[in-house]
matplotlib code that plots the C-alpha trace (Angstrom):
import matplotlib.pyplot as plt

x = [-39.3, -36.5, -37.2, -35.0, -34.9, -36.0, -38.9, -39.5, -43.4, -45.7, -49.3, -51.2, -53.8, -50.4, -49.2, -46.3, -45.6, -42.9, -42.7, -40.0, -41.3, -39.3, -40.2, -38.0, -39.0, -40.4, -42.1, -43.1, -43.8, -42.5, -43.7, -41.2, -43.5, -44.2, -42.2, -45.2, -44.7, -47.1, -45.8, -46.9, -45.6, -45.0, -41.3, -41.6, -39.0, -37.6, -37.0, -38.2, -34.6, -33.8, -36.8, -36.4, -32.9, -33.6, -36.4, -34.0, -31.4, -34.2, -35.7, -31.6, -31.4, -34.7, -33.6, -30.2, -31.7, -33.4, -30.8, -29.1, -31.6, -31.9, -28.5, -28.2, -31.5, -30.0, -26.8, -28.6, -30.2, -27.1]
y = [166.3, 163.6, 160.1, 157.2, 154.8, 151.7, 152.6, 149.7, 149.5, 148.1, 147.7, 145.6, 144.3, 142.2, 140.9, 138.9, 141.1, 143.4, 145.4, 147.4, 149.9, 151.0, 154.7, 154.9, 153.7, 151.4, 151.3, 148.1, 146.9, 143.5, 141.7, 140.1, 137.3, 135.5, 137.5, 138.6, 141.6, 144.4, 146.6, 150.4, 150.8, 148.7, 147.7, 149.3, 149.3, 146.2, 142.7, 140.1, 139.3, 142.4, 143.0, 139.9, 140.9, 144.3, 142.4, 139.8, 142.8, 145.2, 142.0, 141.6, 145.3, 145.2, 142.1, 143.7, 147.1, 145.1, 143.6, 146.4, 148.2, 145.4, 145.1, 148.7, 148.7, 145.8, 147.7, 150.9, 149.1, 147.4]
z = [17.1, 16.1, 17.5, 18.0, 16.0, 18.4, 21.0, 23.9, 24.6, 26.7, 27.4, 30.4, 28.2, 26.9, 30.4, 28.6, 25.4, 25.4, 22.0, 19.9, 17.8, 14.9, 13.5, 10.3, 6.8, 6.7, 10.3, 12.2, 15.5, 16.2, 19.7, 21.1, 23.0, 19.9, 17.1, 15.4, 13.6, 12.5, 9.4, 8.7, 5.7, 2.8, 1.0, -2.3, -5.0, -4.3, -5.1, -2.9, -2.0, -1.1, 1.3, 2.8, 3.1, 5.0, 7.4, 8.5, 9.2, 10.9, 13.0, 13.9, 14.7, 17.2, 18.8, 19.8, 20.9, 23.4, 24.4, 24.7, 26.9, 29.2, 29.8, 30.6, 32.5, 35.1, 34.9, 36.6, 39.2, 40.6]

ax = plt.figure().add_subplot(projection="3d")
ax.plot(x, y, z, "-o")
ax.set_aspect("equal")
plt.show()
């Protein structure tokens, strides 16, 4: 099964969270309610710069998916 590669979820035991899932390397779940994020796999094989380089640009990459969806979302119920 191929999967996308930003996932919306929620849960109603988190009233106010609204979460993006990421499924490719490396995997996360960041909540967008506070920006905590939760990490499934670790960055290996590379420097610090360039890790904190590629979490800026995946947090940048949820952000706009969710934009993205909401947008379209409010666009389909007009």
């Amino acid at each position: 099964m191929e999967l996308p590669k930003f996932i919306l979820g929620d849960n109603t035991d988190f009233k106010e969270a609204i979460f993006v899932i990421h499924t490719e390397y490396p995997r996360f779940v960041i909540n967008l309610e506070d920006d905590s994020v939760t990490w499934f796999d670790n960055l290996e094989n590379e420097t610090e710069a360039e890790a904190t380089q590629e979490v800026e640009e995946l947090i940048t990459q949820a952000n706009a998916f969710f934009d993205r969806e909401t947008q379209r979302l409010m666009a389909d119920e007009v």
